[in-house]
N, C-alpha and C positions, 0 to 999 in steps of 0.2 A: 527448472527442468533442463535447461541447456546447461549450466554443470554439472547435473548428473551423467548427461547424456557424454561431455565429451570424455568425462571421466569412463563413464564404461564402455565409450568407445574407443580407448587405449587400451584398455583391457582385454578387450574382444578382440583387438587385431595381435594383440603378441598369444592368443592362443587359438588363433585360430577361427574362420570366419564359420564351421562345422560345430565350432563348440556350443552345447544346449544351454538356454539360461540367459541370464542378460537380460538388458533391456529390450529387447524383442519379443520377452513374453509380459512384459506390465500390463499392453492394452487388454491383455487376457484375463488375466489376475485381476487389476483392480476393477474393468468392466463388469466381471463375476460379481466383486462385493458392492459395489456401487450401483448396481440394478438390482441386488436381491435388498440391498439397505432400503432405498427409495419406495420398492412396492412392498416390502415387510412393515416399516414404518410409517406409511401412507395407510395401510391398513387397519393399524392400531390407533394410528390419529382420532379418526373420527368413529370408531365404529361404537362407542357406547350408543350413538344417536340412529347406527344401527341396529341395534340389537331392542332399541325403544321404538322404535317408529314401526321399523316392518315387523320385529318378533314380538312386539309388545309388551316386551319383560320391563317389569318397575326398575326406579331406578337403585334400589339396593339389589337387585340381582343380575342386574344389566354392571355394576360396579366390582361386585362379586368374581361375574366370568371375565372382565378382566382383570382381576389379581390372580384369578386362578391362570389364565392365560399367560400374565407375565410370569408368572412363578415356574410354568414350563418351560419357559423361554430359558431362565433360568437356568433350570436344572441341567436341562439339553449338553449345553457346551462341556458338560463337565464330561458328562457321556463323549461326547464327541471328540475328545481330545484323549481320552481314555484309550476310545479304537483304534485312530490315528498313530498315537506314540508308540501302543501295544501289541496292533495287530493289520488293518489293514493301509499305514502311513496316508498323509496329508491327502495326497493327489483324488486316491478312491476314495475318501469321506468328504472333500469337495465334491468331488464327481456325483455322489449317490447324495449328498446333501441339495445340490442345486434341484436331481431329479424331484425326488419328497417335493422339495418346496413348492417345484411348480405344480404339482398334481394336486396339495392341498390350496394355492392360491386359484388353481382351476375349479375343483370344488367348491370354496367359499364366491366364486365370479357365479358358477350356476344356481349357487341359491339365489341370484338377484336375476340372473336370466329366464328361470321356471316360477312360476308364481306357483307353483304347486309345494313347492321348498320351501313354503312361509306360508305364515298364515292368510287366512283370506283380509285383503285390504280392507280396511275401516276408517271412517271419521273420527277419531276419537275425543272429539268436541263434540259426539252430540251420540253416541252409540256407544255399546261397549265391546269392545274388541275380544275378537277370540285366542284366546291362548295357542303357542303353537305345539302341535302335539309330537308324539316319542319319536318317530321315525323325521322328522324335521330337528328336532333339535339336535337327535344323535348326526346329521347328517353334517351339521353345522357344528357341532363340538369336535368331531372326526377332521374337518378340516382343519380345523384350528390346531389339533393333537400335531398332524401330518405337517402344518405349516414350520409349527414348531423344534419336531424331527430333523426339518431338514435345513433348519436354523440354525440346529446346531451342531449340526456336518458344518457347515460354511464356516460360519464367525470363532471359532477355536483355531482355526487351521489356517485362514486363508492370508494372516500376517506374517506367520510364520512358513507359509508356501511361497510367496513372495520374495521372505529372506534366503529363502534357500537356492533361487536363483541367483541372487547376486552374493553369496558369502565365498568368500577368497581369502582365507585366513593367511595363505602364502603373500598375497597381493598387499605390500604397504599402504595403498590407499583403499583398502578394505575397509575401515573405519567412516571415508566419507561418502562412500558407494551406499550402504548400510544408512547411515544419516539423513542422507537425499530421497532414499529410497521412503523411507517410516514419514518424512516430512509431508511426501505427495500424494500419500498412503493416506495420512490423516488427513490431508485437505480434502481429496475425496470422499472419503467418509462425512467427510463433518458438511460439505454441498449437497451431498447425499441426502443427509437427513433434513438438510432445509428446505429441500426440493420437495420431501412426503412431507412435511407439514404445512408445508404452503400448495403447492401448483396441483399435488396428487388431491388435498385434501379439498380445495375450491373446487377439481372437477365433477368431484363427490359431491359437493352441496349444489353447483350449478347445473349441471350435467346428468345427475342421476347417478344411482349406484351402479347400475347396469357397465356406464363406461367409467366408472369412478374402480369399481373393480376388474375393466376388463384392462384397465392398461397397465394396472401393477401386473395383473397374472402374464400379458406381453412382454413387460421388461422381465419378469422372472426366466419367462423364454427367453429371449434375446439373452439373459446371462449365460442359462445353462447351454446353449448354443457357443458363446464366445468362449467361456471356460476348455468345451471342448477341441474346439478348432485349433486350440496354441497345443494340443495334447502330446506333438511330437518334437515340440520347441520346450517340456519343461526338464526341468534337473527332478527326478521322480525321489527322492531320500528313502530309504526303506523304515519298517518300523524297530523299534529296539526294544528293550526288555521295560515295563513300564515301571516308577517310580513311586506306583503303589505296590507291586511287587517288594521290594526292601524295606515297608514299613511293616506289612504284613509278617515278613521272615524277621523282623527284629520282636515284634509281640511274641513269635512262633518259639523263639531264642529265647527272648525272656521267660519266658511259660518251661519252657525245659532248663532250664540253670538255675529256676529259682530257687534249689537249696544248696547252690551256689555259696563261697563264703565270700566276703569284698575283701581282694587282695591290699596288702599295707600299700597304706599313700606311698606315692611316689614309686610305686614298680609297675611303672608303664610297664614291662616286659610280657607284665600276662593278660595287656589288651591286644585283642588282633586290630594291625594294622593295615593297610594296603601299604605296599611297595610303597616310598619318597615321600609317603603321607606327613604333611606335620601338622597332624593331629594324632597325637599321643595317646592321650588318653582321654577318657569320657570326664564333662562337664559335674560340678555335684547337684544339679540341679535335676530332678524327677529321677532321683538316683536309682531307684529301684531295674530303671531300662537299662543301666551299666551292666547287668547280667549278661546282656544278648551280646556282648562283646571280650566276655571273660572265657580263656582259653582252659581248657582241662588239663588239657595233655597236648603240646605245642605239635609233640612227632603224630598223633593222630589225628589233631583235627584241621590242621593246616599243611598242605602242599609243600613240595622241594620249593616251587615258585610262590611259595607265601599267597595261595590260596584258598580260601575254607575250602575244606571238602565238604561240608552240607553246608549251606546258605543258612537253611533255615535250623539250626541250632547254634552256628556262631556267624555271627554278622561282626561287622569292620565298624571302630569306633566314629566312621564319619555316617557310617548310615544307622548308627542310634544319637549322633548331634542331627539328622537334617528330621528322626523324627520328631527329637526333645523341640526341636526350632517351630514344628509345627504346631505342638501341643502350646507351648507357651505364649502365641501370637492368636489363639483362638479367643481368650477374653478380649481382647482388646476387636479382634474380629468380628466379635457378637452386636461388639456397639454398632456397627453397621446395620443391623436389622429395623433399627425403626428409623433411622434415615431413612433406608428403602423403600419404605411405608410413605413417607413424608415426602419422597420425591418422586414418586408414582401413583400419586395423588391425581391422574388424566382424567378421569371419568369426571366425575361431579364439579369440576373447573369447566368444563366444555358444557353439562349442562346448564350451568351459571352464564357460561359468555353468549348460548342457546334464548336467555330467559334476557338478554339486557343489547342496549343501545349499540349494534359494530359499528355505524357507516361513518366512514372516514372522508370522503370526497363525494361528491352528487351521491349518487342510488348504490355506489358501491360502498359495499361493507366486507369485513372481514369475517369469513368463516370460522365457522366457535374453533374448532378443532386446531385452526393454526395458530392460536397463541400460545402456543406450545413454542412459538418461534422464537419466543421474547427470554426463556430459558435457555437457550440454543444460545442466543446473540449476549446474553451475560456472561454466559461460561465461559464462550469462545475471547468475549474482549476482555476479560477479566486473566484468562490466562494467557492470551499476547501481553498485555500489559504488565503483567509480576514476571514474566521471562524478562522481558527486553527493557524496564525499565526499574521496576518498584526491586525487584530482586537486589542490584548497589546499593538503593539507597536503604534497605531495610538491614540488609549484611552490616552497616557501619552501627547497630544497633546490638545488634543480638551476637555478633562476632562469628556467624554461619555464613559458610559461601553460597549456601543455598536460601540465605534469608532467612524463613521462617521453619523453624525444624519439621519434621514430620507431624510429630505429635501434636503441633502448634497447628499447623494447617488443618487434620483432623479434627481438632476439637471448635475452632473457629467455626467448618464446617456443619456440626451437630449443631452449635448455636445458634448459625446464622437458619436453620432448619426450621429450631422451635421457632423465631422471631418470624420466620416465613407463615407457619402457620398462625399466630398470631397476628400477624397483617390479613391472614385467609378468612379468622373468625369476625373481625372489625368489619371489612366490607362485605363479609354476607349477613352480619345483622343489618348495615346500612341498606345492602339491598332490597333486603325479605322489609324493613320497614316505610323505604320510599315503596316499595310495589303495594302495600297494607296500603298508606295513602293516597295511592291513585288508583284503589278501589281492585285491585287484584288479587288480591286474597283467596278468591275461588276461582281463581284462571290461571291454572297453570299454562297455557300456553302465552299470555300477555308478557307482551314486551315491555319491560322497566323502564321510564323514563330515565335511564342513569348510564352513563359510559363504560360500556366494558372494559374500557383501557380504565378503570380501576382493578381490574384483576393483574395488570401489568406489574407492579410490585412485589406482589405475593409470587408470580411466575419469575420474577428477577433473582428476587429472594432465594428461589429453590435451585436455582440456575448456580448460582451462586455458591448456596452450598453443596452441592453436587462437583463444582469445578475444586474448590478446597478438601472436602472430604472424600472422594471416589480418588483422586489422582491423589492424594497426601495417602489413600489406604494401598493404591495399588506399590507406591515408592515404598511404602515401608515393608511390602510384603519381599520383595526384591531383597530391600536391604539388608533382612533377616533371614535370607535365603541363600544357600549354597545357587550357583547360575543354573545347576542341574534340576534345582528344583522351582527356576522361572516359571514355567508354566501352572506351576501349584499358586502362586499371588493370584492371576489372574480368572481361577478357577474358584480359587476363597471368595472375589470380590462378585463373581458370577451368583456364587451360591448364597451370598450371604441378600444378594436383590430376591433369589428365588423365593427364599425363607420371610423376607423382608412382603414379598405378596402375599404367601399364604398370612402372617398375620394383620394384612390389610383386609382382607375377605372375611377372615373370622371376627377383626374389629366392627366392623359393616354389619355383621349378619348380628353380633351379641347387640349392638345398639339399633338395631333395629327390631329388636326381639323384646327389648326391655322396656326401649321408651315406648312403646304403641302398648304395653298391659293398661290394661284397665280400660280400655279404650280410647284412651288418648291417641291422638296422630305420630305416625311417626315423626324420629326428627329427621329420617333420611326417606322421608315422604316422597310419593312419587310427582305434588304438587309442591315447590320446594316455597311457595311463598304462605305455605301452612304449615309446612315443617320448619325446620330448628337446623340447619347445615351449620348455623355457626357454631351450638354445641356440639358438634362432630371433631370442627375446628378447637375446640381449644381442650377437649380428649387427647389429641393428638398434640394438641401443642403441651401440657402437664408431659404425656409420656417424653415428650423430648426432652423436655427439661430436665425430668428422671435418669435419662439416656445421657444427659449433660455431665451429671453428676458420677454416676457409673462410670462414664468413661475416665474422669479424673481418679477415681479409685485404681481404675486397670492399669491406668498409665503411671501412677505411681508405685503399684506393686508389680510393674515391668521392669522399669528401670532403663537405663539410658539406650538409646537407640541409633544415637547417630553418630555413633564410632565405627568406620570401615571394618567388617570382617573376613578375616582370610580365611579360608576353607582348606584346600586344597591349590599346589602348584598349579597346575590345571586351568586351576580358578582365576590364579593372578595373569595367566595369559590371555583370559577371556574375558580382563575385566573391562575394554575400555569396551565392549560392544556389548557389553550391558546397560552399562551406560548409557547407551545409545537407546538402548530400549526402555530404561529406567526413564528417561527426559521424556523421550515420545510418549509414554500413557496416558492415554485418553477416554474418558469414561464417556463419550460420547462413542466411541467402537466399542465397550463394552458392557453398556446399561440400554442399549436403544436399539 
């Protein structure tokens, strides 16, 4: 931090000590994302064990509302960066994101503070509990909706809010200002999240929900509080015309020129170009979009200053390449969705670490919900160690400066996924049969004589692939992306977890729908040492392997990826702080 500092403290004095921006607004900025991360993911930690204990919901539909939950969570950022770019920029969809958040983390704290907000308390060893009824659940789904909302105000914007303080593209040390900046960015983030899976989530289990949920909804304040207070210290950027606008005028183009004739190879002349462009002409790759950039009549439909007079009947050969770039990166994108599934696996891991041996030292034991940490602590040393070490020695191999090409990391990733789940199905059959032999079979509440720290693997495992495939999908979106369209990676790999929950919730509900005909028990029973969780487990492990093979197909009828591409002038002056951004992703700021 004392580099960064002194560096943009030279900055600061040659323009001036009045000037907004700067390091003088971080403790604002990262305070914002670093208390809304800590009581958003402290929330999610443990709450299947909520939604079982006080709502009574079984464990396939306690598993259910969070896929559905994640899959909001999901969608949200996409939304939110949509407003941002398009309508009302960074500052207001933080501002109105923090608010949401905290009103729905206030909401989710009083279903634990009114007992009227849940059902009425029971034994559930020796009673049968009551369901909770419509105006309780709505009240609890509603927060969760609203939590989600105003999640994804925050987490789209607030990296990019950041950078907007310190970018100084005149400034020659702009580059390491930027660098410094994303480093301290992501440390806090990634303490952030270790904080809600450890400290938020032990207060939860020791403490009560009551204060288990009132200190997330405190730091939610304290964020929306700090964010506000820097309000007249930030660089505010305003919003620009959005980058789904040009995709939609390039469909609009194509649709009207489509009895268009394709002018002879080689006369660029009758593609509209932008001014200094060099890009020529259109790729022959999903040729039929080359339309949207075929000129009729040069003196009608283009400007003295070369440009279109309607957007939306002749678009510029670079914005029918950034939408061919997007179309072509969607197969390969898709493989993403059952990873998603496979690393958002929370629920039924915590009821397993719930049902076996924590204690680690005397009477203390580890709460189920924090071995999520052990995911967290793989990823994290797994990708300190390929930056600063394994990356030389892997390059003398493969003849890549970056060691392992994209595609390589990606699919490493898928695999290392299926093998996770297959370690997941191994120790829950071991489970489910030391608990048979120590006569628990009808007790689902009995603790297994067996050490939870066997679920350690399986959560390393998925750690694992998560650190190779989230960060090899977000480089490669980058890579194949003009810089104007960085924000679209980031949004593909959002949506592709969102899609990734919805078909976790439906995998859940069809296996639980099937294996209980006939009367048989389920296998995602709500006593799990009568059910079958390891056949859930290796469901999921076949579809990966599925998803293994897929993806070799996609990556071979892609073709190569990791040849630098130039876009636009533009481009090549904005490349090295892409770079910057390319290095920094971390799917721990955008999966959690």
């Amino acid at each position: 931090m004392d580099q960064l500092s002194a560096v943009e403290s030279e900055s600061v004095t040659t323009r001036g000590s009045t000037q907004k921006g700067g390091l003088k607004t971080m403790p604002f900025i990262i305070a914002n994302e670093s208390f809304e991360r800590v009581a958003s993911v402290g929330l999610r930690a443990n709450m299947i064990l909520y939604l079982k204990t006080e709502y009574h919901f079984s464990n396939a539909t306690g598993a259910n509302i969070m896929f559905l939950w994640g899959a909001i969570l999901g969608f949200m950022p996409t939304l939110g960066a949509f407003l941002s770019d398009s309508y009302l920029g960074r500052f207001r969809v933080i501002a109105i994101g923090s608010v949401i958040s905290l009103i729905g983390m206030t909401m989710l704290w009083l279903t634990a503070v009114f007992p009227s907000a849940r059902p009425i308390s029971c034994e559930p060893k020796v009673e049968i509990c009551a369901k909770p009824h419509a105006a309780q659940i709505t009240f609890l789904f509603v927060s969760f909706a609203i939590m989600s909302i105003g999640s994804g105000g925050i987490r789209p914007c607030s990296l990019a809010f950041g950078a907007d303080q310190f970018d100084r593209p005149e400034n020659p040390k702009n580059a390491k200002i930027l660098q410094r900046f994303f480093n301290w960015y992501y440390v806090s983030v990634g303490i952030s999240v270790m904080l809600s899976v450890t400290v938020i989530v032990y207060i939860q289990t020791v403490k009560g929900w009551i204060l288990g949920f009132g200190i997330p909804a405190g730091l939610m304040l304290s964020s929306a509080a700090m964010f506000f207070l820097g309000s007249s210290l930030y660089i505010k950027v305003k919003a620009n015309k959005s980058l789904f606008t040009g995709f939609f005028q390039v469909v609009s183009a194509c649709y009207k020129n489509k009895d268009l004739a394709f002018p002879p190879k080689n006369s660029n002349k009758w593609f509209h170009c932008k001014k200094g462009s060099k890009i020529l002409a259109p790729s022959d790759k999903i040729r039929f979009l080359n339309k949207a950039c075929i000129m009729r009549n040069t003196e009608n439909d283009v400007s003295p200053a070369e440009v279109s007079i309607d957007p939306w009947s002749l678009c510029t050969v670079k914005q029918v390449e950034e939408l061919k770039a997007l179309i072509k990166v969607l197969p390969i994108w898709s493989t993403g969705i059952v990873i998603a599934v496979t690393v958002n696996q929370h629920s039924f891991p915590v009821l397993q670490a719930n049902s076996m041996d924590r204690h680690v030292i005397g009477k203390f034991s580890i709460p189920p919900g924090s071995f999520d940490v052990f995911a967290l602590l793989a990823l994290t040393i797994w990708v300190a160690l390929y930056d600063q070490i394994l990356v030389r020695q892997i390059s003398k191999f493969t003849k890549l400066p970056q060691g392992l090409s994209l595609k390589q990391r990606m699919g490493i990733g898928l695999f290392l996924s299926c093998i996770g789940m297959v370690v997941s199905a191994i120790v829950e059959r071991n489970r489910r049969n030391a608990a048979i032999n120590q006569g628990l079979s009808r007790n689902p509440y009995g603790v297994v004589n067996m050490s939870a720290f066997w679920l350690v693997p399986q959560y390393s495992l998925l750690g694992l692939a998560e650190a190779f495939n989230a960060i090899g999908q977000i480089e490669f979106y980058y890579s194949q992306f003009p810089k104007s369209m960085a924000s679209i990676g980031v949004a593909l790999f959002a949506l592709g977890s969102a899609i990734g929950n919805l078909i976790g919730s439906l995998i859940v509900s069809v296996v639980n729908k099937w294996s209980k005909q006939g009367g048989r028990v389920s296998w995602v029973a709500n006593n799990l040492n009568q059910g079958h969780y390891d056949y859930y487990y290796w469901i999921l492990a076949i579809l990966s392997l599925g998803n293994c093979f897929y993806f070799l197909v996609c990556s071979w009828a892609y073709g190569p990826c990791d040849e630098p591409k130039v876009w636009d002038d533009e481009d090549e002056e904005e490349v090295q702080d892409e770079e910057i951004v390319k290095g920094s992703s971390s799917p721990i700021l955008t999966s959690r």
